[in-house]
N, C-alpha and C positions, 0 to 999 in steps of 0.2 A: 122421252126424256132427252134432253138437249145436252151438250157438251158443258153449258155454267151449271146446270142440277147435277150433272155426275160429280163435278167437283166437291157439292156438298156434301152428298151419299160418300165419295171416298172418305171425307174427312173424319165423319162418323164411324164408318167400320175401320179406318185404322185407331179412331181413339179406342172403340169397343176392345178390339185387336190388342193393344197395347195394353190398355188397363188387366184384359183377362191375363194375357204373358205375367204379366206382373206380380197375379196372384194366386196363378199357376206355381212361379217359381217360388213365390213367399212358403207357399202351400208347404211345397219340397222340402223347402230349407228347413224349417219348422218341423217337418216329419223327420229327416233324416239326425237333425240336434239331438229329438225326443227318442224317437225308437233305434236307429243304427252305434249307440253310446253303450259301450261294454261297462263291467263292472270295473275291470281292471283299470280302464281311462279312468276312471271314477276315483279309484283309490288313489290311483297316481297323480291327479290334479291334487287329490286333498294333501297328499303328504307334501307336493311341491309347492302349495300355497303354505302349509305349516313352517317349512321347512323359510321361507321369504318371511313370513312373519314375524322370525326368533332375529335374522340376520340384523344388524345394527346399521342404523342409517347414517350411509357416509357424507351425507349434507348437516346431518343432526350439528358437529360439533366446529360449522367450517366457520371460519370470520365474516364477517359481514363486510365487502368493500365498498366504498362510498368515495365523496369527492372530499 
């Protein structure tokens, strides 16, 4: 193998390289969302979205300015 075919072989195992990293990490992320999420995070998201739901929107009643 010559010096110009290495270059091709490297470019390959670093795409291979890069793509698996990639979904490797996706992998993680994705496990850790799913299984590492307590019930308590659970309850406390819902009530703080509830809680933003009720709140009245301070854009709702603003003027409109124009030219």
């Amino acid at each position: 193998m010559t010096s110009g075919e290495a270059g091709g072989w490297l470019w390959i195992l670093i795409d291979i390289g890069a793509v698996l990293l990639l979904a490797i990490a996706l992998g993680y992320g994705v496990w850790n969302w799913r299984v590492r999420r307590s019930p308590a995070a659970d309850r406390l998201r819902d009530r703080k979205t509830v809680e933003l739901h009720q709140q009245r929107d301070p854009d709702e009643g603003a003027p409109l300015k124009g030219p």
